[in-house]
LOLUM-465773 format. One line per field, with one value per residue (C-alpha): residue in one letter; chain; x, y, z. Coordinates in steps of 0.001 Angstrom, whole numbers, plus 500000, padded with zeros to 6 digits. Layout:
REM residues N
gunu = c(A / ...)
kollo = c(A / ...)
x = c(X / ...)
y = c(Y / ...)
z = c(Z / ...)
END
This chain:
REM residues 353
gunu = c(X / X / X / X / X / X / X / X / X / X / X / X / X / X / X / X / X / X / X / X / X / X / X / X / X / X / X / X / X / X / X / X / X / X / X / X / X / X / X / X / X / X / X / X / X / X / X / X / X / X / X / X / X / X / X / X / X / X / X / X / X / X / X / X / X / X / X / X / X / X / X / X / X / X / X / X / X / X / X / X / X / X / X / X / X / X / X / X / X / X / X / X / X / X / X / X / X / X / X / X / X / X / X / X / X / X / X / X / X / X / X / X / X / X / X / X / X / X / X / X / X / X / X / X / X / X / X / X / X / X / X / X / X / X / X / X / X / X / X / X / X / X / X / X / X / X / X / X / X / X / X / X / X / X / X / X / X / X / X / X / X / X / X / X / X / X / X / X / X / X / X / X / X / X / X / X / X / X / X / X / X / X / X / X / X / X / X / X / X / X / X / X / X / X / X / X / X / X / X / X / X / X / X / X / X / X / X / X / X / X / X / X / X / X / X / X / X / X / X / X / X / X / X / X / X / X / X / X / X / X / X / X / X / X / X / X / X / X / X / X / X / X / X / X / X / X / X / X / X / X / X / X / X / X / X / X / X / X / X / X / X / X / X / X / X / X / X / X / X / X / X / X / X / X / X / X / X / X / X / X / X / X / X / X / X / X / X / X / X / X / X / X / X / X / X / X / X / X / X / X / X / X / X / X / X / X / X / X / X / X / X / X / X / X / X / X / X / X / X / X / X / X / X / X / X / X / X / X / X / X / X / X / X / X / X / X / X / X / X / X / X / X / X / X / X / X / X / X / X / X / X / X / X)
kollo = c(A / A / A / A / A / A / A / A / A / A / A / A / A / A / A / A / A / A / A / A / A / A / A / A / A / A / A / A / A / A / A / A / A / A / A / A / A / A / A / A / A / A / A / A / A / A / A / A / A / A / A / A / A / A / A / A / A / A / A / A / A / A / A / A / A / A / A / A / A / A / A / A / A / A / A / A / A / A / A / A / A / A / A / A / A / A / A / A / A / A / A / A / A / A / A / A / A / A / A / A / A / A / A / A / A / A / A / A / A / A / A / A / A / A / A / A / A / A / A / A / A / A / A / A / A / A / A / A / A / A / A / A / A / A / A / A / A / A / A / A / A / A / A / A / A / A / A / A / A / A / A / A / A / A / A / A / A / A / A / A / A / A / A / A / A / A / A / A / A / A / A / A / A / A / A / A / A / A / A / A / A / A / A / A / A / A / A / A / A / A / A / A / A / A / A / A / A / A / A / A / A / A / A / A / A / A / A / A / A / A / A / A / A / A / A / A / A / A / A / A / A / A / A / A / A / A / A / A / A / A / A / A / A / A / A / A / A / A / A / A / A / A / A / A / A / A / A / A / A / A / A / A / A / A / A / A / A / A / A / A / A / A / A / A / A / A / A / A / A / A / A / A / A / A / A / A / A / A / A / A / A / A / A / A / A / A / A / A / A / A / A / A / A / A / A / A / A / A / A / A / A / A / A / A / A / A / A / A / A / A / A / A / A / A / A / A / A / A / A / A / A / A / A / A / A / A / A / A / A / A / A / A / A / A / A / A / A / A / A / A / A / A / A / A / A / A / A / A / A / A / A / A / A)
x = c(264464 / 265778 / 262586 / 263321 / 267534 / 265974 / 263605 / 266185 / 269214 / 266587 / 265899 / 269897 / 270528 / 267965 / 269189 / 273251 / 272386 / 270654 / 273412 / 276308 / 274668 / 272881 / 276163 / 278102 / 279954 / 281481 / 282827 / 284114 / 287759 / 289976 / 293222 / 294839 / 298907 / 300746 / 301166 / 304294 / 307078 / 305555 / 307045 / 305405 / 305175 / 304762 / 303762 / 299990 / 299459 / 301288 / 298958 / 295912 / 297043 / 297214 / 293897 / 292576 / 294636 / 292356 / 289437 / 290663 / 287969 / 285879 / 283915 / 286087 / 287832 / 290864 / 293395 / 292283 / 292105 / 295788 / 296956 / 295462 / 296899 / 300158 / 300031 / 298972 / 302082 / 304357 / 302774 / 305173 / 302638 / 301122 / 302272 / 303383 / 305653 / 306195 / 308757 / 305579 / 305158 / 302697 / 303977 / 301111 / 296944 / 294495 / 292892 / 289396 / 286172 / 283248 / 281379 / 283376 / 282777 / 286104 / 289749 / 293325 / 296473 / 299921 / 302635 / 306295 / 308643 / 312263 / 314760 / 318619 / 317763 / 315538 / 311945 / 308599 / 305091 / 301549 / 298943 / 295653 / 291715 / 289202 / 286579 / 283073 / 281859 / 278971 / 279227 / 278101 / 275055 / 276513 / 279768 / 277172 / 275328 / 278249 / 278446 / 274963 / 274965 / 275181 / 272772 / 274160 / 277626 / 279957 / 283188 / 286382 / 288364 / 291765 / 291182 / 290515 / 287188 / 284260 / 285858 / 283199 / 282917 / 279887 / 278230 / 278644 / 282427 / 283655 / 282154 / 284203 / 287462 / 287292 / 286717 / 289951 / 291981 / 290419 / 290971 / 294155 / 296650 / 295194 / 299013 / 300771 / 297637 / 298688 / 296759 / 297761 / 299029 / 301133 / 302625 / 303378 / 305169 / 307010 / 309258 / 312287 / 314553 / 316696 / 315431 / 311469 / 310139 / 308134 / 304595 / 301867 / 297627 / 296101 / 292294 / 289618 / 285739 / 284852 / 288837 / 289714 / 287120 / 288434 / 292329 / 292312 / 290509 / 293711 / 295975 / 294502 / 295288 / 298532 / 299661 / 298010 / 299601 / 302194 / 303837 / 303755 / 303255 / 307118 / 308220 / 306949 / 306499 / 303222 / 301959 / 298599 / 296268 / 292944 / 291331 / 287069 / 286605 / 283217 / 283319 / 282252 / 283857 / 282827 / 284441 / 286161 / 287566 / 289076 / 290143 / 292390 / 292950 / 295400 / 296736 / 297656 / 299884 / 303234 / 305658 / 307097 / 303729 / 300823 / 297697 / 296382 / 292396 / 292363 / 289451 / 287716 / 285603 / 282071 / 282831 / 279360 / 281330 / 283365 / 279819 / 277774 / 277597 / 279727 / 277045 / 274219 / 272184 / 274982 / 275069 / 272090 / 272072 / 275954 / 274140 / 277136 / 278156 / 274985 / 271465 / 270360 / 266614 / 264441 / 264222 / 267653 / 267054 / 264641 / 266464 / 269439 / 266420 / 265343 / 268829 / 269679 / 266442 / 267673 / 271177 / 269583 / 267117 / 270044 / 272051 / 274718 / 277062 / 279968 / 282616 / 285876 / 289605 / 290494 / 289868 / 290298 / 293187 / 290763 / 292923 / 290822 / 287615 / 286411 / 284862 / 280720 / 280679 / 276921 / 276495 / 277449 / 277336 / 274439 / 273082 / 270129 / 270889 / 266837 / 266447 / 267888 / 268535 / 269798 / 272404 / 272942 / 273647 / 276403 / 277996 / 277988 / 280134 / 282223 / 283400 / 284220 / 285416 / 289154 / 290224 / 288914 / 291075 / 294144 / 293265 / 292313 / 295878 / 297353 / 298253 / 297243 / 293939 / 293310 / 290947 / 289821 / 287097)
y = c(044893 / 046333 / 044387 / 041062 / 041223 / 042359 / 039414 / 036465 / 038226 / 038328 / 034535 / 034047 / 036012 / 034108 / 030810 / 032037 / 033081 / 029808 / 028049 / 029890 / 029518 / 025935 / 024402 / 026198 / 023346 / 020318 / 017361 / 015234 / 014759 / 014399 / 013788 / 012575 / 012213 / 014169 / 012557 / 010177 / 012515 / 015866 / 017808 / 019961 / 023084 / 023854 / 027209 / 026322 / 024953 / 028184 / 030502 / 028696 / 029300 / 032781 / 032667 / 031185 / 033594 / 036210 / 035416 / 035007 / 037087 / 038359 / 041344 / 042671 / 045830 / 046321 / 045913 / 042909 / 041285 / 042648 / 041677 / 037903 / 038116 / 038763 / 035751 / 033250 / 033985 / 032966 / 029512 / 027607 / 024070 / 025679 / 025594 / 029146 / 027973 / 030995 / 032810 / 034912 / 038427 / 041232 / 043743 / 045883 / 045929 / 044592 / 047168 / 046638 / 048275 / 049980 / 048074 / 044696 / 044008 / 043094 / 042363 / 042155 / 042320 / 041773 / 039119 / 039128 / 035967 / 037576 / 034991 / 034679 / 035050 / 037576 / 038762 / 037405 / 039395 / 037718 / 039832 / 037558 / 038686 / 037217 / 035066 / 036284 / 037326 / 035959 / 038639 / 041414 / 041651 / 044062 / 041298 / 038756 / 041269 / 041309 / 037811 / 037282 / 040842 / 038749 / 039687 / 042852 / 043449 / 046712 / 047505 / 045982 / 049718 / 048040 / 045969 / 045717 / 047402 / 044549 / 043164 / 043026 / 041458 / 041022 / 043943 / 043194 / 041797 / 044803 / 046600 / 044256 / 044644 / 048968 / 048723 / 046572 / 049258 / 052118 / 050118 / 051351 / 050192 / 051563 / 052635 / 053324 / 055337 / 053477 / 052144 / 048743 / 050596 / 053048 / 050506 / 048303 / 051372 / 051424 / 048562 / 048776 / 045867 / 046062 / 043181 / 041705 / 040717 / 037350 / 038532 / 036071 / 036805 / 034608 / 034034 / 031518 / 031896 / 035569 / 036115 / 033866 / 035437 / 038401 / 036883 / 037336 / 040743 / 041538 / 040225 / 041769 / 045376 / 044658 / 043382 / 046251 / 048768 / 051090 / 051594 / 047900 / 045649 / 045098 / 045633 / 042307 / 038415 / 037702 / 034221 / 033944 / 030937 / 031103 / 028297 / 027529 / 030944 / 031664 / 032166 / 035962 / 037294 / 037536 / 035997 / 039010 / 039314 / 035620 / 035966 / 039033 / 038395 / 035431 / 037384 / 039987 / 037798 / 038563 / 035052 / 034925 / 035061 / 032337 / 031425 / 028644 / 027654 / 024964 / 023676 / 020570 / 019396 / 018659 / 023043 / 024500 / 027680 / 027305 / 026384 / 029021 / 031164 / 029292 / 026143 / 026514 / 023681 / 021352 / 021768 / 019826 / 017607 / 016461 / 016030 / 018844 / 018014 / 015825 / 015667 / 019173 / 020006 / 021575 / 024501 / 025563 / 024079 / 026446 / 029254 / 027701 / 027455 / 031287 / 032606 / 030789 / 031641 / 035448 / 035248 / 034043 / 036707 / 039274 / 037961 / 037226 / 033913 / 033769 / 032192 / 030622 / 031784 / 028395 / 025219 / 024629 / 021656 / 019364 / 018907 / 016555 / 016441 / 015338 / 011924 / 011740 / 009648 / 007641 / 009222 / 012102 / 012848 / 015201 / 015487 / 013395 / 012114 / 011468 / 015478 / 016477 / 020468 / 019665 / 016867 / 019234 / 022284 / 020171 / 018974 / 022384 / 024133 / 021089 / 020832 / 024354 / 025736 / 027004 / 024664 / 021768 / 023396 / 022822 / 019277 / 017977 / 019586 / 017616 / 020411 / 021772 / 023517 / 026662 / 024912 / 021075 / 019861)
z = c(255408 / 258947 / 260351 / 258618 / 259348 / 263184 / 263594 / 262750 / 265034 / 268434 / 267682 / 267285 / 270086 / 272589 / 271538 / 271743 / 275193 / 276109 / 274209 / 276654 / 280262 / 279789 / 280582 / 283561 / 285232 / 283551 / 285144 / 282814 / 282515 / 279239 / 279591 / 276171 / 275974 / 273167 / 270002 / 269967 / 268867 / 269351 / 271650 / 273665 / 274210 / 270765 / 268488 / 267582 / 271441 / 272841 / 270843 / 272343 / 275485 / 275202 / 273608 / 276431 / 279038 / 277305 / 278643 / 282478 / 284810 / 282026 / 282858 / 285693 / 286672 / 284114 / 286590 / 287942 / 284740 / 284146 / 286831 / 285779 / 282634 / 283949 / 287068 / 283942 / 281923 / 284504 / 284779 / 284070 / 283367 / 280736 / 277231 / 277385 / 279858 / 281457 / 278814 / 277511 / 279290 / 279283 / 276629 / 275947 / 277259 / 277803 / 275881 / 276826 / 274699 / 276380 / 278447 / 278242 / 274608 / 273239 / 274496 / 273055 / 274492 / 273366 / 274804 / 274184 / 274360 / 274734 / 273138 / 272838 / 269158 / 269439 / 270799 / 269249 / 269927 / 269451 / 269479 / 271039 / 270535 / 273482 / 272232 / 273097 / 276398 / 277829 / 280641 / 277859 / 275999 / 273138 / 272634 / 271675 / 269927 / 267908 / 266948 / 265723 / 263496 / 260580 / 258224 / 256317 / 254964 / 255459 / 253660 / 255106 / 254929 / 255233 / 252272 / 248398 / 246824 / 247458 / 250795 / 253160 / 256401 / 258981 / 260837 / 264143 / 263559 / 261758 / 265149 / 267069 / 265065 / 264999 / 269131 / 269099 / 267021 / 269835 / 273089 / 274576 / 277474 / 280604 / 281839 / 278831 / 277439 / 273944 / 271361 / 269717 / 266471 / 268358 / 270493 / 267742 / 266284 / 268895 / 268589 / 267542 / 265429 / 262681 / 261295 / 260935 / 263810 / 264617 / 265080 / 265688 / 265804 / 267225 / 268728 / 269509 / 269030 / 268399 / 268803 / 265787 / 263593 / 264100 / 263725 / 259891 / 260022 / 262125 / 259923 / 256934 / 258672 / 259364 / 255711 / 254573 / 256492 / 255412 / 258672 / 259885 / 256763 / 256437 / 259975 / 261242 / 260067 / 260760 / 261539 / 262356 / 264347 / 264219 / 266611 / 266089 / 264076 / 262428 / 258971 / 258760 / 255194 / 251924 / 249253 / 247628 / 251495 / 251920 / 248211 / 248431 / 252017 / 250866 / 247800 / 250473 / 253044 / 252131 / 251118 / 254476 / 256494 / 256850 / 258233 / 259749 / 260598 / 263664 / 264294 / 266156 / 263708 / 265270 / 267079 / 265759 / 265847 / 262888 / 260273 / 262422 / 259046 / 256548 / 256874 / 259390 / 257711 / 257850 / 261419 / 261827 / 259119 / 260384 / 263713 / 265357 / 267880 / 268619 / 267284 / 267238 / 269481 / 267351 / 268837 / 267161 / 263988 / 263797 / 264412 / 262151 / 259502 / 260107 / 259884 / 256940 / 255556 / 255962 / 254021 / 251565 / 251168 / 251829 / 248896 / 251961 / 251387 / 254139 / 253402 / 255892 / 255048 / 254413 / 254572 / 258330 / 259362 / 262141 / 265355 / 266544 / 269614 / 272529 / 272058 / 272884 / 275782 / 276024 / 279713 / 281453 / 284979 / 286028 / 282463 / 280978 / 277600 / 277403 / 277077 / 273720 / 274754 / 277672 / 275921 / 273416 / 275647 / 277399 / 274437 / 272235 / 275233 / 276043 / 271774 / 271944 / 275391 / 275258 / 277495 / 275520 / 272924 / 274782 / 275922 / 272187 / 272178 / 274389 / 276690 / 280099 / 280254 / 282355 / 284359 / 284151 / 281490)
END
């Protein structure tokens, strides 16, 4: 069994890695308007942006990526508008695997934390491991009996809990301890990619916590999350969210991300985003093939709300649409890059699409 679950994660892992560096540079632009009446900035488009601060110069020195962190809140263009500051981290894993940090928004009527994951790094070898450790279950230890979440995830979320500020010397639970209020305090999660897979695992410690279930109000945004829990997880998970807390799945609906485990064959029969070469249907077919002998169905929180996408344009600049993995490599990154996040948002990107 080790041999078979081995076999279907190197093909996974060869076509991820193809899948992240066979589209560096992108030079289309989207610029969409916000919806008539919305008015920006807004909660779900702030937590994106701090999503997407997460990953700013991935695989650097600590400090410099602090010190990134902390330039990018002050922006005042972005949707954070610069009223978010560096509270706590990054706490950074061993050898660059996984990142979270916490921002606070000081208000006249009070001050509101979020608490955002990094997506996958394509600068580390054992982050991506992470994502494509798929194909055995372990416990979820902060839930019910029978909650069980992905391998390589859980991996991801118990580096998170260890990582600690570099100054304060703090781990996230201490310095979450470490607020004081007389009253709850607004606490969002949020993540994108690897980050908003691990968003509910997040949430599901805190709400389970003694010390910190009823200190805050958690609010949680997951954007293009892969579906890595069991059922007995995303059933319990919701019976567990206290009546003033809430969850929310945001998702562009042709993302291969969010179906990576919930629904690998619809990916290609739904043609997402575009016809899919057949080099990865085969390794969608082998890694499907593999749950199934595991016993292993994965299932999403919920159903995921559909923000919108980037429309398929019949030619791109620099890319032949004659040379399906090369069309397809462009368009995979381009539906789920952060920043094309924040433009299906109708807010400023980190960087232009």
């Amino acid at each position: 069994m080790k041999k078979l679950s081995l076999f279907p994660s190197i093909i996974l892992l060869s076509l991820f890695i193809l899948l992240s560096i066979g589209c560096k540079k992108n030079t289309t632009t989207y610029n969409p308007l916000p919806p008539p009446g919305v008015e920006l900035p807004n909660i779900p488009a702030e937590m994106m942006t701090l999503s997407a601060i997460s990953y700013v110069d991935e695989g650097l020195p600590t400090h410099v990526v602090t010190e990134s962190i902390k330039h990018l809140l002050t922006d005042s263009s972005l949707a954070t508008a610069g009223k978010w500051q560096l509270a706590w981290g990054p706490g950074i894993s061993p050898g660059n695997r996984n990142l979270v940090f916490v921002a606070k928004k000081p208000e006249k009527e009070g001050t509101s934390y979020a608490i955002a994951i990094r997506g996958t790094s394509v600068k580390s070898i054992g982050d991506m491991l992470e994502d494509i450790i798929a194909f055995s279950l372990v416990q979820f230890p902060y839930g019910e009996a029978g909650d069980s979440v992905a391998k390589g995830m859980m991996e991801g979320f118990t580096a998170l809990l260890l990582t600690k500020d570099s100054i304060k010397g703090t781990t996230l639970k201490e310095f979450l301890l470490s607020i004081s209020s007389t009253t709850k305090i607004p606490l969002y999660v949020t993540g994108h990619s690897q980050g908003g897979g691990l968003a509910p695992l997040m949430t599901y410690w805190l709400v389970t916590n003694e010390q910190l279930k009823d200190k805050f109000t958690i609010e949680t945004y997951a954007f293009a999350g892969p579906g890595i829990v069991n059922k007995s997880f995303r059933d319990n998970f919701m019976s567990a969210l206290p009546s003033d807390a809430s969850f929310h799945m945001l998702v562009n609906p042709i993302d291969v991300i969010p179906w990576i485990w919930t629904d690998l064959p619809g990916i290609t029969a739904n043609n997402i985003p575009v016809p899919v070469p057949l080099i990865y249907q085969v390794g969608l077919s082998i890694a499907q093939g593999a749950l199934n002998i595991a016993g292993i169905t994965y299932y999403n929180i919920t159903e995921p709300d559909t923000i919108g996408r980037i429309p398929i344009t019949p030619t791109v600049p620099g890319i032949d649409p004659s040379n399906a993995l090369q069309w397809y490599n462009y368009w995979w990154k381009m539906q789920h890059k952060h920043d094309s996040y924040l433009v299906i948002m109708g807010v400023k990107p980190l960087k232009p699409i």
